[in-house]
C-alpha positions in Angstrom: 114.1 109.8 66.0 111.5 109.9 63.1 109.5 113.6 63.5 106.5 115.2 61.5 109.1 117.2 59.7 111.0 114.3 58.0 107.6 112.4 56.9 106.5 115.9 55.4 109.9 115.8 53.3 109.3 112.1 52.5 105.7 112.5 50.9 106.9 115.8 49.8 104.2 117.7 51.7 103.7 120.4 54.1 104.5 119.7 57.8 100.9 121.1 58.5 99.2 118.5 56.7 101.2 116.0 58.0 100.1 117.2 61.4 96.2 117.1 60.1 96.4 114.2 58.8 97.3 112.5 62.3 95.4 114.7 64.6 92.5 116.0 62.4 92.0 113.5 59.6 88.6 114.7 58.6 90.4 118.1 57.6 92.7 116.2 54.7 91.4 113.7 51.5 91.2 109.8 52.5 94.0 109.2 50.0 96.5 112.1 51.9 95.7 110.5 55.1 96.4 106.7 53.8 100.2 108.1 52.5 100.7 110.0 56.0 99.7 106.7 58.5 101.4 104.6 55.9 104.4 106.4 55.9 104.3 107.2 59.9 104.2 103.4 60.2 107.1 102.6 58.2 109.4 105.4 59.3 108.4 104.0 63.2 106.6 107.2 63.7 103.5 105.6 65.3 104.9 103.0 67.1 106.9 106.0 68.8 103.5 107.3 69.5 102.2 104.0 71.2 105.7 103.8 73.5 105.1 107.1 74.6 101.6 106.6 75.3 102.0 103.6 77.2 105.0 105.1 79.3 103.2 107.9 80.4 99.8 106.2 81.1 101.8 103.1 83.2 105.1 104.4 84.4 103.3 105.5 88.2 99.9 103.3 87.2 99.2 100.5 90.0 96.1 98.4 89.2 93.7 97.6 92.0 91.3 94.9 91.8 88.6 94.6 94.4 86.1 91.5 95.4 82.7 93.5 95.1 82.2 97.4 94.7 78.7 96.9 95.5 79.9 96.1 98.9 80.9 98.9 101.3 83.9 97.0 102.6 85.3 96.5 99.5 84.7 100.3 98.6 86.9 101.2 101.7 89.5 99.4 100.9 89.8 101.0 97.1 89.7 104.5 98.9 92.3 103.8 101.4 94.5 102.7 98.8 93.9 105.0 96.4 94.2 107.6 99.0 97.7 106.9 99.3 98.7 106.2 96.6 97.6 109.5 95.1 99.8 110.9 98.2 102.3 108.8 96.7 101.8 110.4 93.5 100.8 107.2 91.7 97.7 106.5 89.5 95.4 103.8 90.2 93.1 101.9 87.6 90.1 99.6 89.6 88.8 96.7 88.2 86.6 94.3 90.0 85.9 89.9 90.1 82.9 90.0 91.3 84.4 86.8 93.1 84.6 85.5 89.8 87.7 84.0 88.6 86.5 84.3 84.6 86.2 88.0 85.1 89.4 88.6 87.1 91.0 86.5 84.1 89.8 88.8 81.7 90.5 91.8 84.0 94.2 90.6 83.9 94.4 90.1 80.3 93.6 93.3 79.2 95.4 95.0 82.2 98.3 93.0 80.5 99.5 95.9 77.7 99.5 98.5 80.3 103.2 98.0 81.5 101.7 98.3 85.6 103.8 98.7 88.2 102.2 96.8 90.5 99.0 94.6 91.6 96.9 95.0 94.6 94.0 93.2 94.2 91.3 90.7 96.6 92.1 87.6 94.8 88.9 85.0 93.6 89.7 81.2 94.8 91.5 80.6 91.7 93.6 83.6 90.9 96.4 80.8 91.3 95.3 79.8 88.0 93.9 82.9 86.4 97.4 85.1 87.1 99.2 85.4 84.0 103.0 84.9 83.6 102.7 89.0 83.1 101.8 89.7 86.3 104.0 86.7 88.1 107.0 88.7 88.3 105.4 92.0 89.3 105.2 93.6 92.4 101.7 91.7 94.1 99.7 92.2 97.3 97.1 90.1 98.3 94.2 92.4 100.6 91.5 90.4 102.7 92.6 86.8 101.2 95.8 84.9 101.6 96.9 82.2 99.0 99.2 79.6 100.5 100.4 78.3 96.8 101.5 82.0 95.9 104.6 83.7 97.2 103.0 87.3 97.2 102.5 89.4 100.1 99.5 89.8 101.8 97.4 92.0 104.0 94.6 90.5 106.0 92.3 90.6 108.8 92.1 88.2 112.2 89.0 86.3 110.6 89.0 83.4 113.2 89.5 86.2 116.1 86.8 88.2 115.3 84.0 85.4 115.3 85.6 84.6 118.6 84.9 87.4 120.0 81.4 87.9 118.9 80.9 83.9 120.0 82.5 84.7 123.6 80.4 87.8 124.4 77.1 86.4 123.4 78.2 83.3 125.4 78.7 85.9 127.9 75.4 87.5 127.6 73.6 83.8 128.2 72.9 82.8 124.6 72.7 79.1 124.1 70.9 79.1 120.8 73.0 80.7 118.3 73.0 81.1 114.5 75.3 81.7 112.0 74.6 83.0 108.4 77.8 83.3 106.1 78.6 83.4 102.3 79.9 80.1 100.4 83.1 79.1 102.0 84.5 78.8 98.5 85.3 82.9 99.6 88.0 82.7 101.8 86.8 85.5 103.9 83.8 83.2 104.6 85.7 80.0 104.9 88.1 81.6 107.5 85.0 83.1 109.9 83.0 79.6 109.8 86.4 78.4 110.7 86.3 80.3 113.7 82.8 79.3 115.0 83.7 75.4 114.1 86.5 75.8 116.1 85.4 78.1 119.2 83.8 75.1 121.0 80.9 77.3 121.5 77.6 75.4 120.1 76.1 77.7 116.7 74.3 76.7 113.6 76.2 77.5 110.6 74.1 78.6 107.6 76.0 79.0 104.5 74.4 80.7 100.8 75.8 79.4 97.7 75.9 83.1 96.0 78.2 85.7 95.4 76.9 89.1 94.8 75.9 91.2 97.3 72.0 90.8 96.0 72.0 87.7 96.1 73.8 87.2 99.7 71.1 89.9 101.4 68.4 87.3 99.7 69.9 84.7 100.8 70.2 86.0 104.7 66.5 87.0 104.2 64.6 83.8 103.0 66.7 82.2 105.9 66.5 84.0 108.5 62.7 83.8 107.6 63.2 80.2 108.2 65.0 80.4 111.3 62.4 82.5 112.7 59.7 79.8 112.2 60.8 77.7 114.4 58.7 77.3 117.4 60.1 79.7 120.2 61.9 77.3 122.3 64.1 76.1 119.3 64.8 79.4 117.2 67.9 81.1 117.9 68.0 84.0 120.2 71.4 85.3 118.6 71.9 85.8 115.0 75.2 86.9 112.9 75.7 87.9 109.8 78.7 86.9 108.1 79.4 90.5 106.3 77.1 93.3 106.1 75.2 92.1 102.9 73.9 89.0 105.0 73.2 91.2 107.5 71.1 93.9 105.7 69.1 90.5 104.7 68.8 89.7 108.8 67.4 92.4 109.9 64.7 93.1 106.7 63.2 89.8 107.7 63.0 90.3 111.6 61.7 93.7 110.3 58.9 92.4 108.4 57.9 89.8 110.7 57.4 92.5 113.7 60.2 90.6 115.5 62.1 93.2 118.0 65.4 93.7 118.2 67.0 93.0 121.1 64.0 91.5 123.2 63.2 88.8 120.4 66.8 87.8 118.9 69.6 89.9 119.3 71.8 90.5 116.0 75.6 90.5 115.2 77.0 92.0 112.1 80.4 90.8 110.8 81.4 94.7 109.3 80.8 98.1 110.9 78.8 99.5 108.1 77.9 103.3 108.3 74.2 102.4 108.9 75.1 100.1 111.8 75.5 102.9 114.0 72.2 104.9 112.7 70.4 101.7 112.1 66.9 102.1 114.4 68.4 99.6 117.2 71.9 100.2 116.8 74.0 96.9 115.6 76.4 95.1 117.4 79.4 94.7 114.8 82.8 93.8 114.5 84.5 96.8 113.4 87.4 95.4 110.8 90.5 97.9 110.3 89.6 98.2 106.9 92.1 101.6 106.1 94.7 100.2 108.0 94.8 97.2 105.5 94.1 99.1 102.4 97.2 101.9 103.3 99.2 98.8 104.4 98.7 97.1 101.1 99.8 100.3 99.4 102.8 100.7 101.0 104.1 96.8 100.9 103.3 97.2 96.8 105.2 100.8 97.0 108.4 98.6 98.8 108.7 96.1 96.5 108.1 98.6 93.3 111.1 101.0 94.9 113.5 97.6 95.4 113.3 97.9 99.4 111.7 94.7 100.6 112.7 91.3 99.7 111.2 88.5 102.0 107.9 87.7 101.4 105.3 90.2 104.1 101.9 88.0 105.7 100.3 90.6 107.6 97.3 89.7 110.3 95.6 92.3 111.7 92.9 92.4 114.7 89.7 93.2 114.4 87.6 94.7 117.7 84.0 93.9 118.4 81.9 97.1 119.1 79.1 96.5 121.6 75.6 98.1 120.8 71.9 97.9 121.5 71.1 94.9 119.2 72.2 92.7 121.8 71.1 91.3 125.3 70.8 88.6 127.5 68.0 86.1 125.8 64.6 86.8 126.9 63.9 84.1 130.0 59.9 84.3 129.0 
């Protein structure tokens, strides 16, 4: 193999300047530097260089790609995984789609050099089309989403189960008028929990926002909820959800602002046990989602298939539980 030495004797210089002239080239003349990269390039000495490189930066790299690191959930999930991977001692680069499939295209393409070991990413709608032939043969888990036309593993949650199980104890508590605000169902996260209230037989509005960031999601919730709360008393809702915690963050900052109280004039659901859930001033009902459970999951399924000891495709489901809290009461007879 071609070393500094041996271009030194070529050019009939001194290995030293050979040596400055790749790592310090502002220490030699333009024209010394020109003969040493030329002469590194033809000899192979560079593209040794760029082997090495990309061995040692990918050899225990697994890229993670999450939905929207604005989003707590989301943020969760990268930990736990990184978490264990690190105990796994493997390196993790994080990119995120925004739920956007132009930027997970892009994400993917230049990801494509890095030689990964393995994908773990919350796929956009059409990742089917947006995964490249580089990554179709790698080691892939799916986390939160699950794509029917791809044979990858995948790690989700109980979607339909959760919302039934919000829907059933408000039912419980005596709520007849019941709204739901979700995300476009173009998300699969959202498409699965409006799926569970369509198909829970219990009556509920379903509200859905056309957006995708988290901004514009906790807009969304507010100017609707806003709307909701306009109605004359006898047709409002007494129960709202939110859909994820962006939607409702939006929920409550319009109940907020309009002096309504929480539980005595609507009580409120939230689909995600945020941290401020627990501290919020009425502490919110949520549905608590095992978020590191799926993240270390996903870790391990992408660490099985990398070390050759799983074959058959893995489709995990995992339960969610409903945490009950002040936000929510029986609806106020008056």
């Amino acid at each position: 193999m071609v070393n500094i030495s041996q271009i030194a004797e070529h050019l009939g210089i001194s290995p030293s300047t050979v040596s400055r002239a790749l790592k310090k080239p502002d220490m030699v003349s333009l024209e010394t530097r020109h003969k040493v990269l030329n002469a590194a390039e033809k000899m192979g000495y560079l593209q040794k260089l760029r082997d090495d490189i990309t061995v040692a930066s990918s050899s225990k790299l697994i890229g993670v790609i999450a939905a929207d690191l604005t989003n707590s959930f989301s943020n969760a999930i990268v930990k736990s995984v990184t978490d264990y991977l690190d105990s796994q001692n493997y390196s993790v680069i994080v990119g995120c789609n925004y739920e956007q499939s132009s930027l997970e295209a892009k994400i993917l393409k230049q990801w494509a050099p890095l030689n990964l070991r393995g994908l773990i990413i919350m796929p956009t709608a059409k990742f089917c089309k947006t995964v490249a032939n580089d990554f179709i043969d790698m080691p892939v888990v799916l986390v939160d989403r699950h794509l029917n036309e791809l044979n990858f593993d995948s790690v989700i949650e109980d979607n339909l189960g959760g919302v039934q199980q919000v829907l059933d104890y408000l039912q419980e508590l005596g709520h007849e008028k019941i709204a739901f605000i979700s995300g476009s169902k173009k998300v699969y996260t959202f498409s699965q929990r409006c799926a569970g209230v369509e198909q829970s037989g219990i009556k509920t509005e379903i509200h859905e926002i056309i957006a995708d960031s988290y901004e514009e999601l906790f807009i969304g919730a507010f100017e609707q909820t806003n709307i909701l709360m306009l109605r004359a008393k006898g047709s409002r809702p007494t129960a709202i959800i939110g859909a994820n915690n962006a939607i409702t963050s939006g929920i409550l900052y319009a109940l907020n602002l309009k002096g309504f109280k929480i539980p005595n004039d609507v009580s409120v659901v939230s689909y995600g046990d945020s941290n401020w859930c627990r501290f919020y001033p009425t502490p919110i009902t949520s549905v608590c989602q095992p978020v590191e459970e799926m993240g270390r999951m996903a870790a391990t399924m992408v660490l099985e298939r990398i070390n050759g000891s799983r074959d058959k495709v893995n489709n995990v489901c995992l339960k969610s539980m409903l945490l009950r809290r002040a936000s929510t009461s029986s609806p106020n007879a008056d």
